[in-house]
N, C-alpha and C positions, 0 to 999 in steps of 0.2 A: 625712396620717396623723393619728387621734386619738390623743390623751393617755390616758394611763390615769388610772385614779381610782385613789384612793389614799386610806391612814388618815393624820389630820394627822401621824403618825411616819412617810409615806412607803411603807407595805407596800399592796401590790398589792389590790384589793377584789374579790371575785371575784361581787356582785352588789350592786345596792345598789335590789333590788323589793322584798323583802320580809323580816322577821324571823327568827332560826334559829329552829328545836321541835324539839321530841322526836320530832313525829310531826305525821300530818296535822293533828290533832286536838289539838296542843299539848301538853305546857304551853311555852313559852319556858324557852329557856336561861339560864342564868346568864352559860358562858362568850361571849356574843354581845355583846361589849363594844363593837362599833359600831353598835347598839340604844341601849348605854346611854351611849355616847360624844354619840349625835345627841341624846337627850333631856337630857342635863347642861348640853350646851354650850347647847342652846335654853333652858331652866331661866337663863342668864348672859347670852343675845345684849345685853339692855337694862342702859346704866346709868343711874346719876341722873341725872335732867333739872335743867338749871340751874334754883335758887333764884328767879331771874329771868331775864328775857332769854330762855327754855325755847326758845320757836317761832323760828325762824330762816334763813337762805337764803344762802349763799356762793357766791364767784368766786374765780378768780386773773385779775390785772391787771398790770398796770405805770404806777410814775407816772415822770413826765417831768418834770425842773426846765425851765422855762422863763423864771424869770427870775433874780438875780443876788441874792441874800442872804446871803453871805457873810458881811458884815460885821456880820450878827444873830451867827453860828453859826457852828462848826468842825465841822460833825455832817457825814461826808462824801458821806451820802445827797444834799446839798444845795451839793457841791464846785465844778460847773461847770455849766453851761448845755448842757441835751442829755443829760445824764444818765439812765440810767435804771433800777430796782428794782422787783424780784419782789413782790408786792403780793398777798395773802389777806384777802380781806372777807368780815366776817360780819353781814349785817342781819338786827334780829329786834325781836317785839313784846318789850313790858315783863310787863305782867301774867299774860297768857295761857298754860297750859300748852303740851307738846308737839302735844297736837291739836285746837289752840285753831283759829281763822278766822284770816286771813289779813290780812282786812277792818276786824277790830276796831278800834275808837277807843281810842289807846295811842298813846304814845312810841315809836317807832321806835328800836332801837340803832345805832350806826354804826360796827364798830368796825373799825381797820386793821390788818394786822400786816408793816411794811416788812422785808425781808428782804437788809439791808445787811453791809456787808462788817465793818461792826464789831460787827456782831450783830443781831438784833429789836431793832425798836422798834415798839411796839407804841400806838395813838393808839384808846382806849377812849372815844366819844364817844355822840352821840343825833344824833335830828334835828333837836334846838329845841339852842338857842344856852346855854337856862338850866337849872335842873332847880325842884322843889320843895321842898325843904330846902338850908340851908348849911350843919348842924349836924351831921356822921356819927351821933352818939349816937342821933338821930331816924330815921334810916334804916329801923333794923329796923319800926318803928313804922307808918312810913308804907307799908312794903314788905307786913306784914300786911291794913294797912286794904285793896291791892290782890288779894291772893286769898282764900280759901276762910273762909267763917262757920265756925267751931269746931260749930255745932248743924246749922244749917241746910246746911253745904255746899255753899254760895251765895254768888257776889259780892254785895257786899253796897254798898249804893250809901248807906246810913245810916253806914259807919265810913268811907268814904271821905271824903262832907261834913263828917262830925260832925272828923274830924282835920287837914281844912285849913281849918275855921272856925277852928281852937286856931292854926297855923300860916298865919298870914294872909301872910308871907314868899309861902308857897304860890300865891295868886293871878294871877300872872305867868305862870305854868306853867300852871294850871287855865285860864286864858285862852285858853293857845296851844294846848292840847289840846283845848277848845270849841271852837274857830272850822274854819273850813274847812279849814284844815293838820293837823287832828288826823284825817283818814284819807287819807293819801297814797294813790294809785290803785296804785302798785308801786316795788318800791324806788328804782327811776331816774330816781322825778318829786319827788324829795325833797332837801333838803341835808341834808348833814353838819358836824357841829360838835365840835371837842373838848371844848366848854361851859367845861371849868375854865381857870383860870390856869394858862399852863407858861412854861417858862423857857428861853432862848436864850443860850447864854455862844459868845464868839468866841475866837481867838489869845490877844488881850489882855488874858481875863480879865474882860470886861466881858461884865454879864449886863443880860438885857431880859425885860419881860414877856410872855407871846406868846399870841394867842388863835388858832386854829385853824380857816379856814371851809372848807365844802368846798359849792360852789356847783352844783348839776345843768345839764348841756347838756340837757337834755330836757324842758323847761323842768317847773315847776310843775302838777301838776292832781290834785283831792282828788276822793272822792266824799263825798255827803251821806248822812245817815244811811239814807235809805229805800233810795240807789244798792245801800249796803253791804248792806242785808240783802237785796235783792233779789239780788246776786250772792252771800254767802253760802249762801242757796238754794241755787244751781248748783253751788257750789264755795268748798270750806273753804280751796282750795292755790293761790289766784287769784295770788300772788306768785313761790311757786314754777317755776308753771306759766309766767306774763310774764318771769319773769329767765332760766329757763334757754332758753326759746324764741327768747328775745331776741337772745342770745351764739350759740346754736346756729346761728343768720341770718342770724348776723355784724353784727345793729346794738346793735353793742358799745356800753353805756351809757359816758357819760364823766363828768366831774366837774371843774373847774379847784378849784384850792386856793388858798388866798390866808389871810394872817395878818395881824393887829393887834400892831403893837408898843408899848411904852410903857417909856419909860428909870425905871431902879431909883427914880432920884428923884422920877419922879412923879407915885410911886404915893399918895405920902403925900398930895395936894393933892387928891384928887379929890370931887366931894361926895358920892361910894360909895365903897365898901367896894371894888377893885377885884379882890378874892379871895374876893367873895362869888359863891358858883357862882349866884343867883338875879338877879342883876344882870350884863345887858349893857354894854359898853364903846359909848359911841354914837361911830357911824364918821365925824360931823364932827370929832369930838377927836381919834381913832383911826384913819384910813381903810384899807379894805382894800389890804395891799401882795400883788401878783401873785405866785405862786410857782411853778406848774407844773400838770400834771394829770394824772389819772388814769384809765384807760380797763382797763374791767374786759371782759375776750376768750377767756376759757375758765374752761367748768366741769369742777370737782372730777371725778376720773374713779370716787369712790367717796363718796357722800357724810358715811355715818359718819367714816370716817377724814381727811375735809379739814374739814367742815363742822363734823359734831358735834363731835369729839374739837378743835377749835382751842380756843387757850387763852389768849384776850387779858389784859392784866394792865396798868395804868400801870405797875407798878416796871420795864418792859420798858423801860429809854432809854439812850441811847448818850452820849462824849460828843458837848457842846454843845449836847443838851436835857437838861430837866433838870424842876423841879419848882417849888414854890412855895407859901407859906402858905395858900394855901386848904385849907380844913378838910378837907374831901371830898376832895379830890384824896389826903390825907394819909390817910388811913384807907382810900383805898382800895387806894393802895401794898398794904398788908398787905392789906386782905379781900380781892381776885383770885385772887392765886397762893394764897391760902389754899383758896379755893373750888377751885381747881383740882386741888390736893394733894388732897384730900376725893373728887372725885367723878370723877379719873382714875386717881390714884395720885402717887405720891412723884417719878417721873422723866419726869413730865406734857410736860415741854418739851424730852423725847427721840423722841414721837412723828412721823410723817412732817408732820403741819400746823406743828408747835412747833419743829422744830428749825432751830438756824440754816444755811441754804444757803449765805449767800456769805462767812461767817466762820469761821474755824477755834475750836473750844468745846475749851476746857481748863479741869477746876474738879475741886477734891476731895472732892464730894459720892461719901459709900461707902455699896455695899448698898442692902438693902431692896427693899420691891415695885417691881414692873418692869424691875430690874435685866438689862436682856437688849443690854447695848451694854459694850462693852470698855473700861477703866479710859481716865480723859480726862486725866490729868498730866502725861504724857508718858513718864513712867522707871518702869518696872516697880514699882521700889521704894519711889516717892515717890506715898506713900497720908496724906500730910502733909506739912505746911506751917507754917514752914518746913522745906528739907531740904538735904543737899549735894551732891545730883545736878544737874548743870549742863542737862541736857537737859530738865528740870522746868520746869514751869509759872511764874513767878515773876509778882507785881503787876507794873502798867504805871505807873508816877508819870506819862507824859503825858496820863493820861486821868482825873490829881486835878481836879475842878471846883473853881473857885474860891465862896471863902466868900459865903453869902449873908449880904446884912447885916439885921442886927436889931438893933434902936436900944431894944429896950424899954419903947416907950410903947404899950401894950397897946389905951390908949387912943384911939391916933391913930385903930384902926381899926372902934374902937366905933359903935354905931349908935344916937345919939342921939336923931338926929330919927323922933319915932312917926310921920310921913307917909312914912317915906322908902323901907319897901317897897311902897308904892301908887303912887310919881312913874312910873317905867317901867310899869306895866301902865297909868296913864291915859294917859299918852302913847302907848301900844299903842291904848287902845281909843279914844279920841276924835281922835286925828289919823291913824293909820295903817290902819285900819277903815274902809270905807264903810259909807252906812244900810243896804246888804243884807248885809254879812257883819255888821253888827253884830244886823240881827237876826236871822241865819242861828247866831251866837255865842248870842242868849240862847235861839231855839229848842233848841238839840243841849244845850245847859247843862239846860235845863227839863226835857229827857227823862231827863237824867243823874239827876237828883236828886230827880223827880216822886215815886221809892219813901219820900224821906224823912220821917224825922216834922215834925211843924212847930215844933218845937224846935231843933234841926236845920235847919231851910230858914233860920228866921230869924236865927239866931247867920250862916250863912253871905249872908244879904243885908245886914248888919251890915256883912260885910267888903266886900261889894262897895259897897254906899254910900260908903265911903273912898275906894276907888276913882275914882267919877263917881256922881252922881245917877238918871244914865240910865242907868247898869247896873243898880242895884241896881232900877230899875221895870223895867225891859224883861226881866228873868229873872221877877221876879216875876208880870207879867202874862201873862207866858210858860207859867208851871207854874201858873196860873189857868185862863188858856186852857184847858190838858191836861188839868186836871183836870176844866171844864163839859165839854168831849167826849167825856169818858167818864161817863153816870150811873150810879152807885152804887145796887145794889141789896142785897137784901139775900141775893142770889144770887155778887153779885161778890167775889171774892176781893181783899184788901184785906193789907197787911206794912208793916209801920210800919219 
């Protein structure tokens, strides 16, 4: 037996072919309010598309602890051995709007949203280890240079140079976005990283630094730039279409996880900054410790409502993770849920993706938009805090984190040495590079930058000279190459 259709208030629809009139011959009605019902709600179906991260592709999952770290963390996601949590993943490009390509040369998002008994936590990461700034201030800045010309409506491959020649920090990341890892073939050939510094406190009150890897079973494989446009051609949704076929197939992608620890004390000895999100932890000092893994086994049964509408946020943490002086980390706390509050609404982490599952949610947030879920306090009356209703909500003191310490030498963590953003990227490019990714690295580079002016190319082969010698010629001869293969006439369109 079919269902009847229905007005979204539940009343009976008695056709839904065509519009009332007056007559054959029209005019339309006024009172034909399911006309103007379907055209309003279509006028609202779209919201704003993220500031970044816009294009994107989700799962639900489950990770598994598989090995014993305990004695990092009291976070109970991480209790026992065999363990395991409901798991919602959102991978998406950086730059790209909503019906951007799939294929584009971008940073991959990574991000997790663990669905634990103490609440979300939420592990907002990418696919590279670092990013290109350490400084939040610089964000917006760099966030611009990645989309749209104010005149031209054009990426613009002149503000993107011209602003990581100023921020030579940047180089490490521009690196790893040139080389053969800057176009992952689909999400499940890629790792994930939490990138910043976070923090692991245990029983005892003792806190650690903790880095976040999240390693592919599927192994590694990129395309080059010609693959990607070649498949752009066919197909803008190459990712979509690979993950959810994938799952559908049952060859569920997986991921092991695994983290870097480092004790409070010593962080201060390092010859980096160990809270700078552009500097990696190298894994002889730091070695990968085993943690469990992840196996992503069903898609979203609607994707607006799991995918678009998810709302990852670092302030998402439980305890026994926790946080840490890194700059970025600190400002993002706040700009997420800010972003989110913005472009969902007010009670964003009441929706079906955001809400916690396997924790009971009590909090005195009142009113406002969205408001469509019943008071969370517990006692009718208790719309504040403090109050003398005993069945009310009251704070948890086991779930006070213990003090981070800060010693006040501002300086410890200063960046003296002017080589010291270049050590990690030459050791990227002259020892962990072969000759053909390296010159696979200054080809994909040379095309990236060919638009620019030569004011411009060269402030940026300035940086890469600090780097190694052989980078700063091997791009350069690279976007020489480019440029005798194409002759300039006085027919050819030319954009500084």
């Amino acid at each position: 037996m079919s269902r009847k259709l229905t007005t979204s208030a539940g009343a009976p629809m008695p056709t839904n072919e065509h519009s009332l009139s007056a007559g054959p011959r029209g005019p339309l009605l006024m009172q034909d309010y399911q006309l103007i019902e379907k055209l309003a709600h279509q006028n609202r179906e779209r919201i704003p598309e993220r500031a970044v991260h816009a294009k994107g592709w989700g799962a639900f999952g489950t990770f598994t602890v598989t090995h014993d770290i305990t004695k990092y963390t009291k976070a109970a996601i991480f209790s026992e051995v065999g363990k395991k949590t409901e798991v919602l993943s959102r991978w998406s490009t950086v730059a790209g709007e909503l019906g951007a390509a799939d294929t584009e040369r971008d940073v991959r998002g990574f991000s997790l949203k663990f669905y634990t008994e103490e609440g979300n936590w939420d592990l907002v990461g990418n696919n590279t280890p670092i990013f290109f700034v350490r400084d939040p201030y610089k964000f917006p800045d760099f966030i611009r240079t990645q989309k749209r010309h104010p005149v031209t409506n054009l990426r613009s491959p002149e503000a993107m140079f011209d602003f990581w020649a100023a921020q030579p920090e940047s180089v490490h990341q521009v690196t790893i976005l040139m080389s053969d890892r800057g176009i992952p073939q689909n999400p499940a050939r890629m790792n994930g990283y939490g990138s910043h510094t976070f923090s692991f406190w245990n029983d005892a009150g003792e806190r650690y630094w903790i880095k976040f890897h999240f390693k592919t079973q599927q192994g590694h494989a990129h395309f080059t730039n010609e693959e990607a446009e070649t498949l752009i051609g066919k197909t803008r949704e190459s990712y979509q279409e690979d993950l959810f076929n994938m799952i559908e197939e049952g060859q569920h992608p997986k991921w092991t996880m695994f983290i870097q620890v480092m004790n409070e004390e010593d962080a201060a000895n390092q010859p980096f900054n160990p809270f700078d999100l552009t500097k990696v932890w190298p894994h002889g000092d730091f070695p990968l410790i085993e943690v469990g893994e992840l196996e992503f086994n069903r898609n979203p049964d609607n994707y607006f409502i799991y995918v678009e509408n998810a709302a990852y946020s670092p302030s998402n943490i439980v305890p026994g993770i926790s946080f840490s002086p890194d700059k970025m980390l600190q400002a993002r706390v706040f700009s997420y849920a800010d972003a989110h509050r913005y472009r969902l609404g007010t009670h964003y982490e009441q929706l079906p993706a955001n809400v916690a599952k396997a924790a009971e949610v009590h909090f005195y947030h009142k009113d406002g938009g969205m408001r469509f879920f019943p008071q969370q306090t517990g006692h009718p009356d208790a719309y504040y805090e403090p109050n003398q209703y005993e069945e009310a909500a009251r704070p948890d003191p086991a779930a006070t984190e213990p003090p981070m310490k800060i010693d006040g030498d501002a300086a410890r963590y200063d960046q003296a040495d002017p080589d010291a953003d270049f050590v990690q990227p030459r050791a990227l490019y002259a020892e962990v590079l072969n000759d053909e990714q390296r010159a696979r690295l200054h080809s994909n580079m040379a095309s990236a930058m060919g638009p620019c002016s030569d004011s411009v190319k060269e402030r940026w082969y300035a940086v890469l000279a600090k780097v190694h010698p052989d980078y700063e010629a091997g791009v350069r001869r690279a976007v020489e190459d480019d440029a005798n293969a194409i002759p300039v006439t006085d027919e050819t369109p030319t954009r500084a």
